[in-house]
Structure formats: C-alpha cells, structure tokens
C-alpha positions as CSV (number, residue, x, y, z in Angstrom):
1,X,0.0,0.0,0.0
2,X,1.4,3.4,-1.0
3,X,2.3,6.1,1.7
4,X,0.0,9.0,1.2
5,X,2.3,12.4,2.5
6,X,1.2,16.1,2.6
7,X,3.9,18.5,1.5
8,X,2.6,22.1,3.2
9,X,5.2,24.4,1.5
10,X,4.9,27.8,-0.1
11,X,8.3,27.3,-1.7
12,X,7.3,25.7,-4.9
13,X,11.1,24.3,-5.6
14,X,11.1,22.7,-2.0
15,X,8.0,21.4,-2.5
16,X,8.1,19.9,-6.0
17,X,12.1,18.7,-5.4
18,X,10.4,16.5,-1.9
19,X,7.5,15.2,-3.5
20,X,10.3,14.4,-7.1
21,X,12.0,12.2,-4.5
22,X,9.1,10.4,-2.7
23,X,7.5,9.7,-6.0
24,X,10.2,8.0,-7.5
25,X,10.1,4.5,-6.2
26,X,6.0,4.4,-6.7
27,X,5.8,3.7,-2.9
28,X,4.5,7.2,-2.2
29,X,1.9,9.2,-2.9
30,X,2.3,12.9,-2.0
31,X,-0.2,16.0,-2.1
32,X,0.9,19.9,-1.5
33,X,-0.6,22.8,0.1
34,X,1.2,26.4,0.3
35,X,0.2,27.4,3.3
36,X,-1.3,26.3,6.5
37,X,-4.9,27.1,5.6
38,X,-4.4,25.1,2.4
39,X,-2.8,22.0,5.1
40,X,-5.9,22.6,7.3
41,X,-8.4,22.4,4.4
42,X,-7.0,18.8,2.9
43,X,-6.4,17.2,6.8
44,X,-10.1,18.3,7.2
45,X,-11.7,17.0,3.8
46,X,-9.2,13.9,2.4
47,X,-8.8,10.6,3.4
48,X,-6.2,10.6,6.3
49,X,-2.4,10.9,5.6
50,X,0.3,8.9,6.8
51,X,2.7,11.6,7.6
52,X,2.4,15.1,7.4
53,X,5.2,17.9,6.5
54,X,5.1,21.5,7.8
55,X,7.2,23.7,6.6
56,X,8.0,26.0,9.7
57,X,8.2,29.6,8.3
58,X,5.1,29.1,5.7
59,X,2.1,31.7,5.5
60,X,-0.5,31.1,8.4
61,X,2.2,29.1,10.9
62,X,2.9,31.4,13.3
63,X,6.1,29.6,14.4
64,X,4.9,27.0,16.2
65,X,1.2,27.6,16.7
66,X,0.8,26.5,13.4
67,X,1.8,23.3,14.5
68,X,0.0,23.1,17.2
69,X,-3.1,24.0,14.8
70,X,-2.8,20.6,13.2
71,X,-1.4,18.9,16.0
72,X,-4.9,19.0,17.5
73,X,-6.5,18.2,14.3
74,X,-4.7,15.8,12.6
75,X,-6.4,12.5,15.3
76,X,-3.0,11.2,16.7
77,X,-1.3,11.0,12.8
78,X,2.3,11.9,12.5
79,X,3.0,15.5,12.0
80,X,6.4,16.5,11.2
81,X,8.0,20.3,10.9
82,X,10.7,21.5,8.3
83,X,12.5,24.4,8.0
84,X,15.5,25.7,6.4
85,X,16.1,28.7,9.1
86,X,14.8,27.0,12.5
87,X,17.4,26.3,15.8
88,X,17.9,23.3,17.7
89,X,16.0,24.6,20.4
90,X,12.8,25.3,17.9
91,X,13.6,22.1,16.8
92,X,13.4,20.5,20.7
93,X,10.2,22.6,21.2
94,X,8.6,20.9,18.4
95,X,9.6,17.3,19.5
96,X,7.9,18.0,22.7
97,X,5.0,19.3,21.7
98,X,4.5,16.1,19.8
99,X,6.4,16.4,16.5
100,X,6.7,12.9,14.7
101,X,10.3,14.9,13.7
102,X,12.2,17.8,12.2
103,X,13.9,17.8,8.7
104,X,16.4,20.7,7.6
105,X,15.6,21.5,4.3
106,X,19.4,21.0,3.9
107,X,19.1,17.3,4.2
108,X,20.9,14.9,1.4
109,X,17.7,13.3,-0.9
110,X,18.7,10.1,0.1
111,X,18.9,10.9,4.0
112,X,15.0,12.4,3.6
113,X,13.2,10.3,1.9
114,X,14.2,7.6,4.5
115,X,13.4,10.2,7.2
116,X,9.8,10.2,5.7
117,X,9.2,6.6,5.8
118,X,10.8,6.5,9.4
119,X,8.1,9.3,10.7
120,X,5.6,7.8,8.4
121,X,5.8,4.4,10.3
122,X,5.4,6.5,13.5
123,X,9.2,6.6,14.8
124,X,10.5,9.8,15.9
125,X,13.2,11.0,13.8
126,X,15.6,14.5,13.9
127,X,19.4,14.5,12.6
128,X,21.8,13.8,15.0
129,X,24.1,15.8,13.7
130,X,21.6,19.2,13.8
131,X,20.7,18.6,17.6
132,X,23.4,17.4,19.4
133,X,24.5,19.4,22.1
134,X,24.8,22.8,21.4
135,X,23.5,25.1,18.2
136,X,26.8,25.3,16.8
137,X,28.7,21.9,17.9
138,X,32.2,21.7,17.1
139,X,32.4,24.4,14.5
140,X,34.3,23.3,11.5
141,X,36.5,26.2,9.9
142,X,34.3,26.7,7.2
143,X,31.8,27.6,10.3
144,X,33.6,30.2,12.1
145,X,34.2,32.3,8.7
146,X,30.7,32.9,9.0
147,X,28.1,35.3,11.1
148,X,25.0,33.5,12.4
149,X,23.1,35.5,10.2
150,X,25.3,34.8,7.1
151,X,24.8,31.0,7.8
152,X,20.9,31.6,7.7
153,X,21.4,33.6,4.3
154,X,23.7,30.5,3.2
155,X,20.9,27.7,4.6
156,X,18.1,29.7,2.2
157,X,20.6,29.5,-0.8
158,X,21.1,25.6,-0.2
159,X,17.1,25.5,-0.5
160,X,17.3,27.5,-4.1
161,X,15.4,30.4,-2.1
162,X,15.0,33.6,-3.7
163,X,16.3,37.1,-2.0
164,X,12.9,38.1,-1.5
165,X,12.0,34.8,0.3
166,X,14.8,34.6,2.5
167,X,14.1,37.9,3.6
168,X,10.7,37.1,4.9
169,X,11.4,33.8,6.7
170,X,14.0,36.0,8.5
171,X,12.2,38.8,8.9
172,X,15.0,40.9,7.0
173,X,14.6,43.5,4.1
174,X,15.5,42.2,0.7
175,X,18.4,44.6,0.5
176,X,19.6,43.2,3.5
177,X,20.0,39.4,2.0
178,X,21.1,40.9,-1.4
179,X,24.5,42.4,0.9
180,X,24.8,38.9,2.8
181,X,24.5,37.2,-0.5
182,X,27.1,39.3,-1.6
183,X,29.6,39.1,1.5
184,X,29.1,35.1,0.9
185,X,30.7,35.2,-2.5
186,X,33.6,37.0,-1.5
187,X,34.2,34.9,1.6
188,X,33.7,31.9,-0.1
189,X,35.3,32.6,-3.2
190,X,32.0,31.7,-5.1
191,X,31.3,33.3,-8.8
192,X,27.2,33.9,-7.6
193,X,24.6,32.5,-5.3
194,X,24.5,28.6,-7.1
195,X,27.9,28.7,-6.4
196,X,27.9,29.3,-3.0
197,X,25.1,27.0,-2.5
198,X,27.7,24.3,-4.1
199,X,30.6,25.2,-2.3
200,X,28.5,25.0,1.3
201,X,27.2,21.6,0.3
202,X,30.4,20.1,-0.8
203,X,32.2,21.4,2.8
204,X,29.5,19.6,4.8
205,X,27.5,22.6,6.2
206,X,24.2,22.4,7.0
C-alpha cells in the first residue's frame, strides 16, 4: 500500500524537489498545500495521511502555533515540521509538543526520503548531527568564517530560495539578504549564489 504524504510548503522548488523524491520509487503518494490554511483544508476534507510535513516559516504558521493547529487536528497521525532557518531549540520545542520529527531542508535526498518513511511508520526522527548538544557543535573552519546570520542567508541558498524569500522567513529586508549574499561570494570565493550554494554543500555545512 502506498504512503500517502502532505507537503505544506509555499516554496514551490522545495515542495516539487520533496514530492520528485518520494515519487520516485511508486511507494509514495504525496499532495501539496502552500500554506497552512491550504494543510488545514486537505487534513479536514481527504482521506487521512500517513505523515504530514510542515514547513516552519510558511504563511498562516505562526512559528509553532501553526503546528499546534494541526497537531490538534490531525487525530494522533504523524505530523512532522521542516524548515531551512529553525534552531535546535525550535527544533526541541517541536519534539515536545509532539512532532513525529524535524527535517532541515538541507538534508541529502537520500537521507529524507528515509526520514519520511521513518516518521511515516510512527518513529520519531531528527538528525543527530543538527541537535546534538549545542547550536553550533564543534564548528568546522568553514563555520567560524561565518556570522550567524550569514549561515541563515547561506541555509536559504542551499534551498534555491530567492532574496525576496529569505528575507521574509528571516524577517529581514531584501536589500539586507542581497548584501549577505554578496559578502558570501567573497568569503567563499563563489562566482554567484548557485555557487555558494555548491561550495557550502560540498564542505558539509548544514
């Protein structure tokens, strides 16, 4: 029997790249909303889904009242959150609240799509590498070359994010990202954004 997943994510590259993955063993069967009214709306009026995704920063969400929201509504089904910009400790507070699990968007295809059948079957699952110990354990060099901030700008290239998109999941001006972008290239030696993107992937950072 396939796996039927809802993808709620109003970044149409995220959500088309997850469900491209899922799809392509004929096991799963996925479904997208683009916000959490649109999540709420296909919980409430389709059959009931094995697993499903919430993408943290999403119209409607409200951090994590939105996931409360379907928490409450979704009968005792696995609910998972994903993000490309959330901490560990957002990350904990989800678990507790009753989270099946948390995905950065950042994660390798391979790594996610067993993630989904792990939360799908009902076991908790979150990377140990993301929350171990502290937010930043053992920073690698790569790391420390980096603000905080510029690491968020970096995560939202990884995801193929626009400017305009990062800015609003980090509550930022679109100027703002375009100087971060910017500052990334030079400190990475990257030609332009894909670049960078490639050059963070290929030195582990997540």
């Amino acid at each position: 029997m396939s796996l039927r997943i809802l993808i709620a994510d109003d970044h149409d590259m995220v959500r088309e790249t997850i469900a491209m993955f899922l799809d392509a063993d004929g096991a799963t069967v996925t479904e997208a909303a683009s916000d959490l009214a649109g999540a709420l709306d296909k919980i409430k009026t389709q059959p009931p889904y094995d697993l499903v995704l919430l993408d943290y920063t999403m119209p409607g969400m409200k951090g994590l009242q939105g996931l409360q929201t379907v928490l409450d509504i979704n009968e005792g089904r696995p609910v998972g959150l994903i993000s490309g910009t959330a901490t560990r400790l957002i990350a904990e507070q989800a678990l507790e609240m009753g989270a099946i699990g948390f995905l950065p968007k950042t994660l390798p295809a391979k790594s996610l799509v067993n993630a989904v059948r792990f939360m799908a079957a009902g076991e908790t699952y979150a990377p140990v590498s993301f929350m171990s110990g502290k937010d930043n354990p053992e920073e690698t060099d790569f790391e420390k070359a980096l603000s905080e901030r510029e690491r968020q700008v970096l995560r939202g290239l990884m995801t193929a994010q626009s400017n305009k998109e990062i800015a609003r999941d980090l509550d930022l001006q679109e100027v703002t990202i375009k100087l971060h972008v910017k500052t990334l290239c030079r400190k990475l030696d990257a030609k332009n954004r894909t670049d960078a993107a490639i050059i963070a992937r290929d030195a582990g950072f997540v």
